[in-house]
C-alpha positions in Angstrom: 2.0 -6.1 8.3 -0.2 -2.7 8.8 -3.2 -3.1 9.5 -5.1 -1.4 6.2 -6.9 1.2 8.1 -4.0 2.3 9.5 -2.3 2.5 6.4 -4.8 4.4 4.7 -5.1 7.1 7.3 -1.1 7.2 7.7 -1.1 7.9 3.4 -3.4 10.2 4.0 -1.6 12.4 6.2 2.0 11.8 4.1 0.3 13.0 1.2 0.9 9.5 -0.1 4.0 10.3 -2.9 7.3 12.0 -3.5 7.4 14.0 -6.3 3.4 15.9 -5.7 3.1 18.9 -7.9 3.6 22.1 -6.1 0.4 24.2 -5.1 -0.6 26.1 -8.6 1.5 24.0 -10.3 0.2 21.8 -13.6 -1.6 18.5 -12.1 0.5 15.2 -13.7 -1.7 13.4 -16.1 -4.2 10.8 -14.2 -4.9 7.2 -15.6 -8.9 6.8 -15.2 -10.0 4.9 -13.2 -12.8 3.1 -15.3 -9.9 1.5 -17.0 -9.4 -1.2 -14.6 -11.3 -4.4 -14.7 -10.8 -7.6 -13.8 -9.0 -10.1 -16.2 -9.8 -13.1 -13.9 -9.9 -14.5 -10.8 -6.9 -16.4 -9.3 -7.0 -19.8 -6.9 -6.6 -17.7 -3.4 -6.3 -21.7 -1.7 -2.7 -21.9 -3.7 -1.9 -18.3 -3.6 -3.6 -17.4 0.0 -1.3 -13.9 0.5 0.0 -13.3 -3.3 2.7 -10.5 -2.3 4.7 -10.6 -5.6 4.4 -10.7 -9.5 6.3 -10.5 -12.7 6.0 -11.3 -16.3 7.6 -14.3 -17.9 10.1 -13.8 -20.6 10.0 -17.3 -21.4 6.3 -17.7 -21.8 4.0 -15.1 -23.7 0.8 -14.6 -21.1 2.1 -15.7 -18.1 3.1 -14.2 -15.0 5.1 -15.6 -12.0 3.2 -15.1 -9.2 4.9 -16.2 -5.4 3.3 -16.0 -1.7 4.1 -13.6 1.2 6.9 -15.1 3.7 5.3 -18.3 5.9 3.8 -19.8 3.1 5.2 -22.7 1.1 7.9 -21.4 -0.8 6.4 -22.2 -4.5 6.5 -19.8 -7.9 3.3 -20.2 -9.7 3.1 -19.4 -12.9 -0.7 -18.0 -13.9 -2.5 -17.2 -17.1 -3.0 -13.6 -17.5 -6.1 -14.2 -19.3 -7.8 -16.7 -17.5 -5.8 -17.4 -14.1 -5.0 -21.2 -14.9 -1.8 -22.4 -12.7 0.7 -23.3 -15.7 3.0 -24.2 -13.4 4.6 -24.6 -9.8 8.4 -24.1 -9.2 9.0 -25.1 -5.7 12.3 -23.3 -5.0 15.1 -25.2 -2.5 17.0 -22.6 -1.3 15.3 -21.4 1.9 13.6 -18.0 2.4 12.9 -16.0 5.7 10.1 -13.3 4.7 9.8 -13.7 0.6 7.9 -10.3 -0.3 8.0 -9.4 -4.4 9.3 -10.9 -7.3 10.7 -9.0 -10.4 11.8 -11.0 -14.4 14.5 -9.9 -17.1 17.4 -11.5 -17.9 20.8 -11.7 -16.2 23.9 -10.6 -17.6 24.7 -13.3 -20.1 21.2 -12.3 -21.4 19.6 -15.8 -20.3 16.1 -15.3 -18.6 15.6 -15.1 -14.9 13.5 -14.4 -11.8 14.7 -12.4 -8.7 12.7 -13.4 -5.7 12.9 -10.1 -3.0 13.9 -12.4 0.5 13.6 -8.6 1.8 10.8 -8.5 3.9 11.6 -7.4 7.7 8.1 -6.0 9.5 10.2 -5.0 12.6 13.2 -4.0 11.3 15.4 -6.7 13.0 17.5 -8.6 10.4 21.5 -7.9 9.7 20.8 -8.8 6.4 18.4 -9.5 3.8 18.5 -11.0 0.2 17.3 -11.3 -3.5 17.6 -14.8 -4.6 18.5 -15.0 -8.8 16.9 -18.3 -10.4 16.9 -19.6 -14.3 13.2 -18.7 -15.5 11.6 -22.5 -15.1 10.1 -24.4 -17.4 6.3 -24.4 -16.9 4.9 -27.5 -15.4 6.1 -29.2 -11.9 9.4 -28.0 -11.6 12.0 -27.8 -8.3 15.1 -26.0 -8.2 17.6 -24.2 -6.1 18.8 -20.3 -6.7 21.8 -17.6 -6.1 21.6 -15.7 -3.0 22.6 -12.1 -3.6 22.8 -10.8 0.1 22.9 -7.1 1.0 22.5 -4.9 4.0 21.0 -1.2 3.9 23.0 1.9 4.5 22.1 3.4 8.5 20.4 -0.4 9.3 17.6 -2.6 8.9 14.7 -1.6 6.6 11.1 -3.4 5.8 10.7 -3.9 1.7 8.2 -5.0 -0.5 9.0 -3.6 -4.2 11.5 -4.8 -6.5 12.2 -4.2 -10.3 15.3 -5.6 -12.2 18.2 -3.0 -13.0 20.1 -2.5 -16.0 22.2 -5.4 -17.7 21.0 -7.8 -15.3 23.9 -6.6 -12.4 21.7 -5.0 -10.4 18.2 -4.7 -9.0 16.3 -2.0 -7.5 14.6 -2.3 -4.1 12.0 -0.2 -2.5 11.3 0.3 1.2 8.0 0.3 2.5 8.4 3.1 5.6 6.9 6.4 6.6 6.6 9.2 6.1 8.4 8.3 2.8 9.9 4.9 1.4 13.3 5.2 -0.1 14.4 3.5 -3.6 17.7 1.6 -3.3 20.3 -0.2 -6.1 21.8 -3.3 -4.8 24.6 -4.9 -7.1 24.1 -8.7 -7.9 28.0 -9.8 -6.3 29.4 -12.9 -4.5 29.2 -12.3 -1.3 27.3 -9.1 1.2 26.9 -6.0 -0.8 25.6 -2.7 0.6 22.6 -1.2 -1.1 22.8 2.3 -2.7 20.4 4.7 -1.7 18.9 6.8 -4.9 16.1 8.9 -3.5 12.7 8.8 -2.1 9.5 7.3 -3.1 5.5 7.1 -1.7 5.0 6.1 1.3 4.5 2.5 2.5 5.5 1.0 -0.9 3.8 -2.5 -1.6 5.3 -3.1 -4.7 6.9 -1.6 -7.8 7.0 -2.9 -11.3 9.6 -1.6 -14.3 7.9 -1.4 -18.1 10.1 -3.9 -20.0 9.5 -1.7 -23.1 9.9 1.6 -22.0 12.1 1.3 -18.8 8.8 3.6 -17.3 8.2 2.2 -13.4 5.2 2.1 -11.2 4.8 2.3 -7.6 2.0 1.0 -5.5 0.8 1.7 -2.0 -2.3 0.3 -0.2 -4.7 3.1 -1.9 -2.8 4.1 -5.6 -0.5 3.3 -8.3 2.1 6.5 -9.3 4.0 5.9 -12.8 7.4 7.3 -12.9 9.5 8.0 -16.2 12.6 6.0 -16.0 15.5 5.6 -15.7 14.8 5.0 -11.8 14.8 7.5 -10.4 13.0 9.3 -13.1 10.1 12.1 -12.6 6.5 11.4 -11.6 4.0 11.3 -14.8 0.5 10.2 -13.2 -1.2 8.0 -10.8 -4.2 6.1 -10.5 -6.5 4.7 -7.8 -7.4 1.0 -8.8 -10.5 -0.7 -7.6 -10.4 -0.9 -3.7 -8.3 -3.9 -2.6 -8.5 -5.1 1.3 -4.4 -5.4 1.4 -2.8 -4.6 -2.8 0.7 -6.0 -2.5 1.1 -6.9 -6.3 1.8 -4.9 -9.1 3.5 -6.1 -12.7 3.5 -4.3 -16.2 3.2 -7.4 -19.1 5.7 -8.2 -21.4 4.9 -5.9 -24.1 4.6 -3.4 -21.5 1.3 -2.3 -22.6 -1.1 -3.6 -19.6 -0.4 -3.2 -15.8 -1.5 -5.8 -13.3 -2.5 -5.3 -10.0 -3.7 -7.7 -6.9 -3.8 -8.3 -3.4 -3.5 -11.2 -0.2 -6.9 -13.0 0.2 -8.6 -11.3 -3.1 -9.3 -13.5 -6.2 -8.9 -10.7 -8.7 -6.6 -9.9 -10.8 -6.8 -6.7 -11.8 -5.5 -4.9 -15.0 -5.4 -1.9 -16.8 -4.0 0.0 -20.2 -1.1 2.4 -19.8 -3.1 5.4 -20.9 -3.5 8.3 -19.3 -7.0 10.2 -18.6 -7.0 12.0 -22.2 -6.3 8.5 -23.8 -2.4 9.3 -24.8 0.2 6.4 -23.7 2.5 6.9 -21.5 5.3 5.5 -23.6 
């Protein structure tokens, strides 16, 4: 982990995002920021460092919500409305540094959760991993998942964001480095694939989140949110600076891809947002 000053300053001085708009150029459309408010306020005793989020495609209003690595390796599946735990899926197959979580479904079309097992602070593990799972049931639930292992072209890299890729045969990673993060494709195969590099990204990404409606993409950092026309890697189209958040590593569009979500380790709020930009046009 950086420690959130740190963080700041270094954003500061990396100008924070790929993809700024040269000087004199037009200025990208900005969200405001007296859209976000807080939909409600989440049990931090189950969810103590919530580094991950995603909607459900089973259930209309939920997300799937899972801890940062060291914590017990539960999915909790939370209200969007109220924050209510509508279930817990405690997941068998063993994790080293679980860091984001992205939904869709796989390619026979059935519903799923990827769980990013990509999480590496010092940049020390041969390989990392994105574990595939059936969408569970809501309630108490236990189950094992896939491992989809993968190692990074030119060595180890520490990630937080993932999104789902096309057709359910791929996902999209995001590093979280300095002076710029880089976006990668890894292919969901039997056995150790190599992730594709497909360009850069902010800075110190803590999360990203794919628009299931629009196939639009956001990417967070510890200060802002910047929106992206998809396919990845697709142009910037705006950014927004949410409500200050001591250390934001969550970040999930809802299912009908009209609301954003954001939240953070140790902060009961749950943040959320329209996807509208300043002049009140959506994005999509």
């Amino acid at each position: 982990m950086h420690a959130l000053s740190a963080c700041v300053l270094a954003l500061s001085l990396s100008a924070c995002a790929a993809g700024e708009p040269a000087p004199g150029s037009t200025p990208a459309p900005q969200w405001l920021a007296v859209d976000w408010r807080t939909a409600c306020r989440y049990d931090t005793a189950l969810l103590p460092e919530l580094s991950g989020m995603a909607p459900s495609v089973r259930h209309p209003g939920i997300l799937w919500a899972v801890n940062d690595g060291g914590n017990a390796n539960v999915l909790y599946a939370l209200d969007a409305r109220t924050c209510e735990v509508r279930g817990q899926h405690s997941l068998t197959t063993a994790t080293a540094d679980s860091e984001a979580l992205a939904s869709g479904r796989d390619a026979a079309g059935r519903p799923v959760l990827w769980v990013g097992d990509i999480g590496d602070n010092l940049s020390r593990r041969d390989s990392v991993a994105v574990l595939e799972l059936p969408e569970p049931a809501l309630g108490t639930t236990a189950g094992s998942a896939t491992v989809h292992r993968f190692t990074y072209p030119g060595g180890p890299r520490d990630a937080e964001g993932l999104m789902p890729g096309p057709n359910g045969k791929s996902v999209f990673v995001v590093s979280k480095q300095l002076p710029r993060s880089t976006v990668y494709r890894v292919p969901l195969r039997p056995g150790t694939t190599t992730a594709v590099a497909l360009g850069r990204a902010p800075a110190l990404v803590t999360d990203a989140a794919l628009n299931p409606r629009t196939a639009d993409y956001a990417l967070r950092d510890y200060v802002r949110i910047v929106r992206y026309r998809g396919p990845v890697t697709g142009p910037r189209l705006g950014s927004s600076s949410p409500p200050a958040l001591r250390q934001a590593e969550a970040l999930a569009f809802s299912r009908n891809g009209q609301t954003l979500f954001t939240a953070a380790e140790g902060d009961p709020r749950l943040l959320q947002a329209d996807v509208t930009t300043a002049n009140g046009n959506r994005f999509q």
